[in-house]
PDB file of N, CA, C and O in Angstrom, chain B, residues numbered from 101:
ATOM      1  N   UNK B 101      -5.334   4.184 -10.504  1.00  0.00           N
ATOM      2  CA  UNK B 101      -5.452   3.617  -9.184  1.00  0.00           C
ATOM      3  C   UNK B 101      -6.331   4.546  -8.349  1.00  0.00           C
ATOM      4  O   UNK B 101      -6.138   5.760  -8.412  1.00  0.00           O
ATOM      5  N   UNK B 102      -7.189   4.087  -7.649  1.00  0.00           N
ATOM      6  CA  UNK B 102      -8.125   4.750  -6.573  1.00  0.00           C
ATOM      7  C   UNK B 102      -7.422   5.691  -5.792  1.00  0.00           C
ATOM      8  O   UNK B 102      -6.377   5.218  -5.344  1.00  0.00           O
ATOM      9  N   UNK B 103      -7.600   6.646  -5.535  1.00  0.00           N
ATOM     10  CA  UNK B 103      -6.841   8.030  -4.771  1.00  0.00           C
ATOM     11  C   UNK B 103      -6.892   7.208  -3.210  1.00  0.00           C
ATOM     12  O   UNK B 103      -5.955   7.542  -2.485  1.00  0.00           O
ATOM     13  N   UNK B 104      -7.654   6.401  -2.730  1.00  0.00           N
ATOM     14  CA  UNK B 104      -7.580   6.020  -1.516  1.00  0.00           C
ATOM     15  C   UNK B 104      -6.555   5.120  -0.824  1.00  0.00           C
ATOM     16  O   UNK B 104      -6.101   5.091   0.321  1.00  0.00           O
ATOM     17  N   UNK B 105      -6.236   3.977  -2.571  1.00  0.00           N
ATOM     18  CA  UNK B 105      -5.161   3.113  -2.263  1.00  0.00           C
ATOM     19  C   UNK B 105      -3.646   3.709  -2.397  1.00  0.00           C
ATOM     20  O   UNK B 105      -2.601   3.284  -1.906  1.00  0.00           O
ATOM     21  N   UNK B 106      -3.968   5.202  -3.500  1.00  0.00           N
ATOM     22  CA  UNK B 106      -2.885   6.178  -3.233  1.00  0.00           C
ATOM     23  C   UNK B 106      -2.018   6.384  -1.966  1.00  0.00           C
ATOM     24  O   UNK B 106      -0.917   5.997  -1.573  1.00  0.00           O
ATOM     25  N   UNK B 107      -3.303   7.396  -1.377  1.00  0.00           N
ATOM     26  CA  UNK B 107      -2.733   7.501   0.094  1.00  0.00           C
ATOM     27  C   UNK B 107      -2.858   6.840   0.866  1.00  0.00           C
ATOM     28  O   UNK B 107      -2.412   7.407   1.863  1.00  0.00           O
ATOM     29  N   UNK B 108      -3.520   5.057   1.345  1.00  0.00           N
ATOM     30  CA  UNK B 108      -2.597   4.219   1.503  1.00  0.00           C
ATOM     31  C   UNK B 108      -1.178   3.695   1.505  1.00  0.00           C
ATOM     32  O   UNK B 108      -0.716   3.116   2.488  1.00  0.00           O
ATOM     33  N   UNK B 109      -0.617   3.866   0.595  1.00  0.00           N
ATOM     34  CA  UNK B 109       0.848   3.544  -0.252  1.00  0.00           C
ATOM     35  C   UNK B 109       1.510   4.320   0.534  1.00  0.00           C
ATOM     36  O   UNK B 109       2.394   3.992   1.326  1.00  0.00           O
ATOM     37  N   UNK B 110       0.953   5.692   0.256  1.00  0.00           N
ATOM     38  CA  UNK B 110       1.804   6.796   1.153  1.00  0.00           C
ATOM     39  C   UNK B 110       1.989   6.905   2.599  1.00  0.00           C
ATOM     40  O   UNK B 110       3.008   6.959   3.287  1.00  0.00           O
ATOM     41  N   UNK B 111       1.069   6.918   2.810  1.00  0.00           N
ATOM     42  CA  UNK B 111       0.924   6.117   4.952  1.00  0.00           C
ATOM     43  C   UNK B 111       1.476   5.415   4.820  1.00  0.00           C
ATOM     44  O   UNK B 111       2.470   5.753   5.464  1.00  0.00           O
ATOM     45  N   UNK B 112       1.813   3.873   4.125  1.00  0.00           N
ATOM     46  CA  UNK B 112       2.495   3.234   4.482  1.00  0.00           C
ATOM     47  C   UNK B 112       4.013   3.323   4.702  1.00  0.00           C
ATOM     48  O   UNK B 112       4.493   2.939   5.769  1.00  0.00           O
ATOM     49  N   UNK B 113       4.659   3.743   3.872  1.00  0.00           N
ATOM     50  CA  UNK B 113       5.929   3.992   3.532  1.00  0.00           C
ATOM     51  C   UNK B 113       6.499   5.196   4.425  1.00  0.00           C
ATOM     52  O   UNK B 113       7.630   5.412   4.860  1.00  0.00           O
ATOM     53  N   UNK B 114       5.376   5.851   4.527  1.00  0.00           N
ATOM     54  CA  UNK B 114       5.724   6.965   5.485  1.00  0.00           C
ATOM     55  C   UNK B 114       6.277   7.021   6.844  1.00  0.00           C
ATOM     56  O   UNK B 114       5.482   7.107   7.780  1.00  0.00           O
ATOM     57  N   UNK B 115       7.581   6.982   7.077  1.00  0.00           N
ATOM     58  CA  UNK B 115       7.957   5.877   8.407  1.00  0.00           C
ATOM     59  C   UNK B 115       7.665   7.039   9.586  1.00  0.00           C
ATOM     60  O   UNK B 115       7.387   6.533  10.674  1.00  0.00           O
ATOM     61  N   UNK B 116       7.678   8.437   9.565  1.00  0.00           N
ATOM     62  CA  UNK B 116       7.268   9.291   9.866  1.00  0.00           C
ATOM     63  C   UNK B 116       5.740   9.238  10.588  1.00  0.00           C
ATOM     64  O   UNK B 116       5.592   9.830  11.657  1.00  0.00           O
ATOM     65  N   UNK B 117       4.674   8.556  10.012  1.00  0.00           N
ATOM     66  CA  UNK B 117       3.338   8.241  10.517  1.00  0.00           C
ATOM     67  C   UNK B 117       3.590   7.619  11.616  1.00  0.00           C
ATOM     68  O   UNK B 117       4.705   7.180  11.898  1.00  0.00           O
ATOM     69  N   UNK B 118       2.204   7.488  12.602  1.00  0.00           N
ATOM     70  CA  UNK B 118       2.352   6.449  13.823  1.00  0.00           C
ATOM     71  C   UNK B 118       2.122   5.070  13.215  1.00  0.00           C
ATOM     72  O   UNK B 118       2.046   4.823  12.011  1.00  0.00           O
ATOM     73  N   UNK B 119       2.034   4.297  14.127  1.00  0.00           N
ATOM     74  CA  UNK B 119       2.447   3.023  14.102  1.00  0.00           C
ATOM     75  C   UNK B 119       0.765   2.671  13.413  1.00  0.00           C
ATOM     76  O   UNK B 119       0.579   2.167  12.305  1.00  0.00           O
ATOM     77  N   UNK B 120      -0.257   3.059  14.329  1.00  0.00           N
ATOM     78  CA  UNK B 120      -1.957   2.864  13.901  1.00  0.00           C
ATOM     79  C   UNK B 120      -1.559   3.299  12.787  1.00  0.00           C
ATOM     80  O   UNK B 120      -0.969   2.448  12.122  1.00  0.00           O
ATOM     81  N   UNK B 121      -1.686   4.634  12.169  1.00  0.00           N
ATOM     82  CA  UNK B 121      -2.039   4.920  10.667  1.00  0.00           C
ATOM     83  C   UNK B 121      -0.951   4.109  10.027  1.00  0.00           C
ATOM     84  O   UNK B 121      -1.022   4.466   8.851  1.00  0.00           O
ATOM     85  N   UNK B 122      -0.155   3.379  10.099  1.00  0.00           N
ATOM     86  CA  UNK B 122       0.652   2.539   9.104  1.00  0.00           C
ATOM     87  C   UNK B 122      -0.699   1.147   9.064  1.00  0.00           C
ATOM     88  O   UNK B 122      -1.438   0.833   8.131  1.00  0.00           O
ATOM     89  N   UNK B 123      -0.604   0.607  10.363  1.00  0.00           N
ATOM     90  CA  UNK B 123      -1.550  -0.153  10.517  1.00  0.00           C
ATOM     91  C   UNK B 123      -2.485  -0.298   9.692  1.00  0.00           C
ATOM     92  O   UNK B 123      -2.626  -1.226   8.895  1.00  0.00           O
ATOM     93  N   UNK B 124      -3.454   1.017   9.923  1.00  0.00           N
ATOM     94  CA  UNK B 124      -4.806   0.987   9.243  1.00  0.00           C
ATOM     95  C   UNK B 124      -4.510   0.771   7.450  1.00  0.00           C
ATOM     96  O   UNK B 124      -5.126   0.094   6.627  1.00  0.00           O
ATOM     97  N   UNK B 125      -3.133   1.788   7.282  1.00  0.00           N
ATOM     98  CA  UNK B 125      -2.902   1.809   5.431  1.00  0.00           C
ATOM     99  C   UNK B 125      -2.700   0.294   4.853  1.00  0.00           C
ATOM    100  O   UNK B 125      -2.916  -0.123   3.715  1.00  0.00           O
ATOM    101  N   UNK B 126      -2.182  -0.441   6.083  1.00  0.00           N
ATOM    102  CA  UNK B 126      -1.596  -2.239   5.489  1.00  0.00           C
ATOM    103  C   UNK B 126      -2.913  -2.739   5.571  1.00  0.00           C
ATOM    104  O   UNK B 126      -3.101  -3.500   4.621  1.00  0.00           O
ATOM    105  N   UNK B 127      -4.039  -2.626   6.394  1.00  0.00           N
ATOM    106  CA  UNK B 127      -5.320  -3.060   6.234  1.00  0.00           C
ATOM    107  C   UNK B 127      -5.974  -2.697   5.215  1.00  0.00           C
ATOM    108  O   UNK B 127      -6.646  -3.467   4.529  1.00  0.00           O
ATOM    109  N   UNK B 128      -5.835  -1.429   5.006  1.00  0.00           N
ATOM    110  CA  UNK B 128      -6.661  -1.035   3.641  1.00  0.00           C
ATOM    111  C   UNK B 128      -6.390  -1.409   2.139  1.00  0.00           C
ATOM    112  O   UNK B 128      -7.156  -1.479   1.177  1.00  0.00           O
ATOM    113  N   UNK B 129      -4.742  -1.676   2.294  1.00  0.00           N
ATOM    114  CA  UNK B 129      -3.831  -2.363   1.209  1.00  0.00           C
ATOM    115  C   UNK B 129      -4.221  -3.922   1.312  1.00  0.00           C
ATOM    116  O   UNK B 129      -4.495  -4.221   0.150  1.00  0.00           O
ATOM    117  N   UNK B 130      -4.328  -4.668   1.835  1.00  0.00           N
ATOM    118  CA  UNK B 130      -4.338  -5.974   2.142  1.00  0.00           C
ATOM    119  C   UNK B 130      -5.611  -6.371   1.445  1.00  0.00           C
ATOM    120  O   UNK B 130      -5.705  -7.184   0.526  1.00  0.00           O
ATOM    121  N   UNK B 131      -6.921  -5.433   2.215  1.00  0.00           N
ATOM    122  CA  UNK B 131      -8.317  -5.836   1.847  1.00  0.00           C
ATOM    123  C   UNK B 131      -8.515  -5.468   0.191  1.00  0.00           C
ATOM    124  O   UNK B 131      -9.247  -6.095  -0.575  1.00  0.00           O
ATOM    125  N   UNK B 132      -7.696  -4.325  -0.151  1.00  0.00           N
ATOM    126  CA  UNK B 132      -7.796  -3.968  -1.945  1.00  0.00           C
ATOM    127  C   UNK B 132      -7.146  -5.189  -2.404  1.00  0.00           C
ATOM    128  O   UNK B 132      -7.563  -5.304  -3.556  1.00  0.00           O
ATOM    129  N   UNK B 133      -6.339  -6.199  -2.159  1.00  0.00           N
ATOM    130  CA  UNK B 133      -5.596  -6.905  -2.933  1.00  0.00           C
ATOM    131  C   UNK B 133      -4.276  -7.179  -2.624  1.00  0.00           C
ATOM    132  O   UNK B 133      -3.695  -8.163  -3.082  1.00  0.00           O
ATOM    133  N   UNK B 134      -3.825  -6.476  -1.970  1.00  0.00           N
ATOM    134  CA  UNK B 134      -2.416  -6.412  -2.335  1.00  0.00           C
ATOM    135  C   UNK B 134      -1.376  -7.808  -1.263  1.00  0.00           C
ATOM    136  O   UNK B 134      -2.039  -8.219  -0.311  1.00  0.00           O
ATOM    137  N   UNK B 135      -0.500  -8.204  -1.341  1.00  0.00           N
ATOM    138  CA  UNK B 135      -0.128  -9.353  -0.722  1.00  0.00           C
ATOM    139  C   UNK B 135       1.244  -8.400  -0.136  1.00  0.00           C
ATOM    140  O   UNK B 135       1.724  -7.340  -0.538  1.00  0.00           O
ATOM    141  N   UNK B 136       1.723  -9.619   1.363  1.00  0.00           N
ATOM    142  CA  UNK B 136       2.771  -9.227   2.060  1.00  0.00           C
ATOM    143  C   UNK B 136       3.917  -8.926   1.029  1.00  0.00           C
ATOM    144  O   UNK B 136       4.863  -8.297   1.502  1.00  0.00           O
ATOM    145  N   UNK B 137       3.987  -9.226  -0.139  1.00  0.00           N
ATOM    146  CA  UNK B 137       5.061  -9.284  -0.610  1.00  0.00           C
ATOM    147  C   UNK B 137       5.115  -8.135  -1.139  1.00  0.00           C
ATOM    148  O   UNK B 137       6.043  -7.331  -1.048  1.00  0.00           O
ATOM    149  N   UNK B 138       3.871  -7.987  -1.856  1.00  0.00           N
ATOM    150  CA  UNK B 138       3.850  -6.760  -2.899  1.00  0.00           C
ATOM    151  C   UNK B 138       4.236  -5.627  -1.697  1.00  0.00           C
ATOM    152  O   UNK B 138       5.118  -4.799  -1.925  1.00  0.00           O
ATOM    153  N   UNK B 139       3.658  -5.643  -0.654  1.00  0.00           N
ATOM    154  CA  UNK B 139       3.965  -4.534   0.418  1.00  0.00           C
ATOM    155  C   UNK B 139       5.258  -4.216   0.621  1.00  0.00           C
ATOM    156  O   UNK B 139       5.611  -3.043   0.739  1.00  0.00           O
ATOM    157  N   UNK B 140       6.414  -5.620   0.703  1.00  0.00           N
ATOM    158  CA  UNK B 140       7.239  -5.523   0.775  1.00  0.00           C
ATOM    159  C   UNK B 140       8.332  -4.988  -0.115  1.00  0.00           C
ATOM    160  O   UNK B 140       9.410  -4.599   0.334  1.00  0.00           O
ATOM    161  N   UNK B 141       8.112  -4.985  -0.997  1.00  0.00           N
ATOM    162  CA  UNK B 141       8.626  -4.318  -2.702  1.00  0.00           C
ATOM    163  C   UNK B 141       8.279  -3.304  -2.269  1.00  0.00           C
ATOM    164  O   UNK B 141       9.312  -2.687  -2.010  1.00  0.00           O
ATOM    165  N   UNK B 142       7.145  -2.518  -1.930  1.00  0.00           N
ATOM    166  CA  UNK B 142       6.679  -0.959  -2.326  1.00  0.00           C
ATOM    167  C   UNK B 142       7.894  -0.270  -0.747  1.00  0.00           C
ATOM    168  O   UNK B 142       8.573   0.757  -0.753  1.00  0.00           O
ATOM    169  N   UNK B 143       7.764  -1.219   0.295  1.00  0.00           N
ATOM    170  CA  UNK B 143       8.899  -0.535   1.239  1.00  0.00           C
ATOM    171  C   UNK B 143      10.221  -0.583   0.606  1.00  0.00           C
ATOM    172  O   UNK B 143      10.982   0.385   0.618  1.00  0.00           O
ATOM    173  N   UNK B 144      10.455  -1.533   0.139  1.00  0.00           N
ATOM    174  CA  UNK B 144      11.960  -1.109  -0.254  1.00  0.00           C
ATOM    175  C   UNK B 144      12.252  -0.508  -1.613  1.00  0.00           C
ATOM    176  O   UNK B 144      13.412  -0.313  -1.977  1.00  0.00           O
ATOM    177  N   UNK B 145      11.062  -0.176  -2.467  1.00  0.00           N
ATOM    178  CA  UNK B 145      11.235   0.067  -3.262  1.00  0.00           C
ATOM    179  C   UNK B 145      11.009   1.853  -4.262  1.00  0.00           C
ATOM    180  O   UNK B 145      11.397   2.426  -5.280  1.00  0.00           O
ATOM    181  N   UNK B 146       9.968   2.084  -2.858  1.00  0.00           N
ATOM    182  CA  UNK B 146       9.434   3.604  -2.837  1.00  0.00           C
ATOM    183  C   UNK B 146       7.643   3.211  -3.144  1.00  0.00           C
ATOM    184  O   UNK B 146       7.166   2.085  -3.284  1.00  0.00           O
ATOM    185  N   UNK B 147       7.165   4.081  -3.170  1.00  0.00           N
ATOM    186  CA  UNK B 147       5.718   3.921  -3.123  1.00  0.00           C
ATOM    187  C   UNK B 147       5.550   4.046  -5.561  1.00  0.00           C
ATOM    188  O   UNK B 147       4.630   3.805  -6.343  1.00  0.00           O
ATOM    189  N   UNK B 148       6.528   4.373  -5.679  1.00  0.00           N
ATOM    190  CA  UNK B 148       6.718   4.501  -7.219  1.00  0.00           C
ATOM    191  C   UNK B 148       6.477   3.199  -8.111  1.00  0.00           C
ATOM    192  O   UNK B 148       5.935   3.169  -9.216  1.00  0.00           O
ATOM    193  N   UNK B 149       7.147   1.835  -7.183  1.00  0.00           N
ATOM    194  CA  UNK B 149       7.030   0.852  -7.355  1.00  0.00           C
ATOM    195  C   UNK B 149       5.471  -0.278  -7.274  1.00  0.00           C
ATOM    196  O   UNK B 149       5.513  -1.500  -7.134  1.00  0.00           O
ATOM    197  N   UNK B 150       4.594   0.310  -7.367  1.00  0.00           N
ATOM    198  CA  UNK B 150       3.275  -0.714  -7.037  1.00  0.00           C
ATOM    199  C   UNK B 150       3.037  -1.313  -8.173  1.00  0.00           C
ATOM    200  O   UNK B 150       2.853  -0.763  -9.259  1.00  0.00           O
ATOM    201  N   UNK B 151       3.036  -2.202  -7.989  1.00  0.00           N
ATOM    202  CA  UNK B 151       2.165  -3.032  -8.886  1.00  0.00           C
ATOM    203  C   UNK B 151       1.010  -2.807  -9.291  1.00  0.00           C
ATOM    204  O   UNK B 151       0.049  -2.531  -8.573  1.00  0.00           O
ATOM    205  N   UNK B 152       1.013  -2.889 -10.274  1.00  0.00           N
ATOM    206  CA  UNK B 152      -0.600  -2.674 -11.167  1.00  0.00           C
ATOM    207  C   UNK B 152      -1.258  -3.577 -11.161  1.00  0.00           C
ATOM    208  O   UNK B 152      -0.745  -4.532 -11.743  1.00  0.00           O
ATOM    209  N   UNK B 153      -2.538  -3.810 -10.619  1.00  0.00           N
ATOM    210  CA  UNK B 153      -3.551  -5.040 -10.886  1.00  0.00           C
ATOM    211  C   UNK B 153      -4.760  -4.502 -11.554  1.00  0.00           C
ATOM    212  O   UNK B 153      -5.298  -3.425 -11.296  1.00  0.00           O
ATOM    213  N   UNK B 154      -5.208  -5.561 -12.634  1.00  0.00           N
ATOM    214  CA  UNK B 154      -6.017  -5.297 -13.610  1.00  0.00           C
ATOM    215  C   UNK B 154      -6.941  -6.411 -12.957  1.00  0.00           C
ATOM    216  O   UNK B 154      -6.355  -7.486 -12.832  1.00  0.00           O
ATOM    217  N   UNK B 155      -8.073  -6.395 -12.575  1.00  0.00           N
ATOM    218  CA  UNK B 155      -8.977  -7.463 -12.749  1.00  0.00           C
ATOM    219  C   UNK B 155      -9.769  -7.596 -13.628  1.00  0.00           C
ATOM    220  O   UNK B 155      -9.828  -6.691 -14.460  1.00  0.00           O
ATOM    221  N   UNK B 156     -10.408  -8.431 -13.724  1.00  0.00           N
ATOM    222  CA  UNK B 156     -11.591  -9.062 -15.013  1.00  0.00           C
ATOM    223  C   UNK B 156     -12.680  -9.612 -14.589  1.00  0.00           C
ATOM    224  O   UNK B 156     -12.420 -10.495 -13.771  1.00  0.00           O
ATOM    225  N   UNK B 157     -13.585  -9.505 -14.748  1.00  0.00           N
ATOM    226  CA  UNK B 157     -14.999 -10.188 -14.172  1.00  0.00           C
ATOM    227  C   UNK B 157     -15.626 -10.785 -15.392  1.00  0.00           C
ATOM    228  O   UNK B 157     -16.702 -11.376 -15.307  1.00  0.00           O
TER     229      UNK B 157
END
């Protein structure tokens, strides 16, 4: 996984961050792929939990 969508994951979950840098990490998560739901799993689930996406061209 890209070190960027890494620390994404981690901002996100990080309830500790401000409210913007959560913000910006769900934007940056959203635009890579990722759906409300999957977001929602990785909060309740730890940032350990992401889903793996493989694409194919």
């Amino acid at each position: 996984m890209n070190a960027y969508i890494e620390k994404a994951i981690v901002t996100y979950c990080d309830t500790s961050q401000t409210l913007i840098a959560r913000q910006i990490a769900y934007t940056a998560l959203t635009n890579a792929g990722f759906t409300d739901a999957d977001l929602e799993q990785v909060l309740n689930q730890g940032p350990e939990s992401v889903p793996v996406m493989v694409f194919l061209a």
